[in-house]
N, C-alpha and C positions, 0 to 999 in steps of 0.2 A: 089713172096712174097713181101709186101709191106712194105717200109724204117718204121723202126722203129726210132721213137725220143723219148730222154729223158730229162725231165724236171720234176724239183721238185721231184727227185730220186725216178722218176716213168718211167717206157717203155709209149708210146702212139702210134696209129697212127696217119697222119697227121689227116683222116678225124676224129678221138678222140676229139683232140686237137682245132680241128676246129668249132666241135658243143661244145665243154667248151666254146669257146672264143665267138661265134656268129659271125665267116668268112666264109666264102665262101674259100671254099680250093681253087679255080682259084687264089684267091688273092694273098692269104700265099704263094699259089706255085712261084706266079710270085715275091713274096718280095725274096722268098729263093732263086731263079736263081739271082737277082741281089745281093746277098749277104748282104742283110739284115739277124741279129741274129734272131734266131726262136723266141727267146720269145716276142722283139718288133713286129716282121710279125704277130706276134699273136696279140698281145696287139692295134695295131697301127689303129684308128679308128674302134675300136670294141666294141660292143654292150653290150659285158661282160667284166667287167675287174678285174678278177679273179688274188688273190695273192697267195704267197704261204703256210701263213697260213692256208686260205680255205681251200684248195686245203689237204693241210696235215689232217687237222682235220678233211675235209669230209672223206678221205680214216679210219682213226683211228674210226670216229664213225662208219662206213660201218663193220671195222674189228672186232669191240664191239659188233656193235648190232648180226652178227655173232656166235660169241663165247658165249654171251648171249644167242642162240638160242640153240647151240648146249648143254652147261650146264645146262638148263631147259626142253631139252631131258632126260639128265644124272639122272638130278635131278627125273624129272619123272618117272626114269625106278627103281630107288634106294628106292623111297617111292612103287613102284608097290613091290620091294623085301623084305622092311623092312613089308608090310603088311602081305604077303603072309607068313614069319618067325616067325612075331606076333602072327598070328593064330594057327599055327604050333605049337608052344609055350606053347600058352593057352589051347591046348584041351592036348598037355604032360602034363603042372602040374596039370590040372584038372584030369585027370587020374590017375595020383601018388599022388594025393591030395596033393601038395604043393602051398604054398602060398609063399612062397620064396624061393631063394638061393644066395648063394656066388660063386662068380667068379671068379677070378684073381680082388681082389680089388671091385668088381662090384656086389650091391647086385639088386636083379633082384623080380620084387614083383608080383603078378597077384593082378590088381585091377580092381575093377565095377566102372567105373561113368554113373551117371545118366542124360540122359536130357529131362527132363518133357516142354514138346513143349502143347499148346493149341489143343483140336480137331479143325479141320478147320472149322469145320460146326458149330461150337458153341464157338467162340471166342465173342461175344458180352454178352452170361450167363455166360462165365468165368468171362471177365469184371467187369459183375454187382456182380456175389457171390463175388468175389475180393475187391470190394467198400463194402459192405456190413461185411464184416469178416473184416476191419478196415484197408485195404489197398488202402485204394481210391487215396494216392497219388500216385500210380503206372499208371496213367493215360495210359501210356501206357506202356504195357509191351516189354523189349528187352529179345531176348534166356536168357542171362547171369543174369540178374536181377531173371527173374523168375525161374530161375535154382535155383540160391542162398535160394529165399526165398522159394521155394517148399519145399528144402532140410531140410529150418529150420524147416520149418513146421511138415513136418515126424518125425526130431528129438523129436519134442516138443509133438508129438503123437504117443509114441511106437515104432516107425520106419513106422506107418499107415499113408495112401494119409488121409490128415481129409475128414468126410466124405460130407461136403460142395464140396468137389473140386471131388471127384467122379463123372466120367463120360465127366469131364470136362476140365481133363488134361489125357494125356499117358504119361507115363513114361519108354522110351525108354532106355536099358540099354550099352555097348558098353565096352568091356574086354581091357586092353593093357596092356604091362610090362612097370613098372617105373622103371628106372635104375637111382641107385643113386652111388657114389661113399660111401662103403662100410668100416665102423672106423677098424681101426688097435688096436689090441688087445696086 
């Protein structure tokens, strides 16, 4: 098994140690028989000259980006669960016909949002009926913009797509629970 060294409150081997520094382990080996300290046989005419902050912060970023890695697993399997219980959710209180309830503190609500997105095939006639119904400084539309103002839209017509914008927008709807913290009585 091959001599482990320690440096900068890390194990290495020499040949580790060797490609950090940019030596030729003949060298190191031969500075370490004459009793030269490891860290100058390393240091001494080398290509790299690695300190120990480096050294420390590379190991720390290595150990982040890590743990980063593994909690954006976590994370992913937790939104895979919360959705899967979402659903679960919405088709109970749709069944029991509920629109809310209380919880321990937690009032829990079934709502519709809507997201009216363009047909893709006709994004330049939405454009124009858009400019033409007095929206023309929408030059160009973002989701969130045209979410808002579709929404007003509907309101200001019955809860109806006006009928300029037929055919021209969908309106895609998507169920989830709001959970708000629930007033004490």
């Amino acid at each position: 098994m091959a001599k482990k060294y320690f440096l900068y409150g890390k194990e290495f081997s020499l040949a580790e140690l060797c490609r950090l520094y940019g030596q030729h382990r003949s060298t190191v080996e031969g500075r370490l028989k004459k009793g030269v300290p490891l860290e100058r046989a390393l240091i001494e005419n080398g290509r790299y000259k690695l300190n120990t902050q480096l050294l420390i912060l590379s190991d720390k970023l290595k150990d982040l980006k890590a743990k980063k890695s593994e909690l954006d697993a976590q994370t992913k399997s937790v939104n895979e669960e919360i959705d899967g219980i979402t659903v679960e959710m919405i088709e109970l209180m749709t069944n029991e016909e509920l629109t809310s309830f209380k919880r321990d503190g937690t009032t829990f609500s079934l709502v519709t949002q809507e997201y009216p997105a363009p047909e893709p095939d006709r994004k330049p006639e939405l454009w124009e009926a858009m400019k033409q119904n007095g929206f023309e400084d929408l030059f160009t539309i973002n989701s969130q913009t045209l979410t808002a103002t579709v929404k007003e839209l509907i309101a200001e017509n019955n809860g109806e797509l006006p009928e300029w914008l037929c055919g021209l927008i969908k309106v895609a709807e998507k169920n989830s629970i709001r959970m708000t913290k629930s007033k004490k009585y």
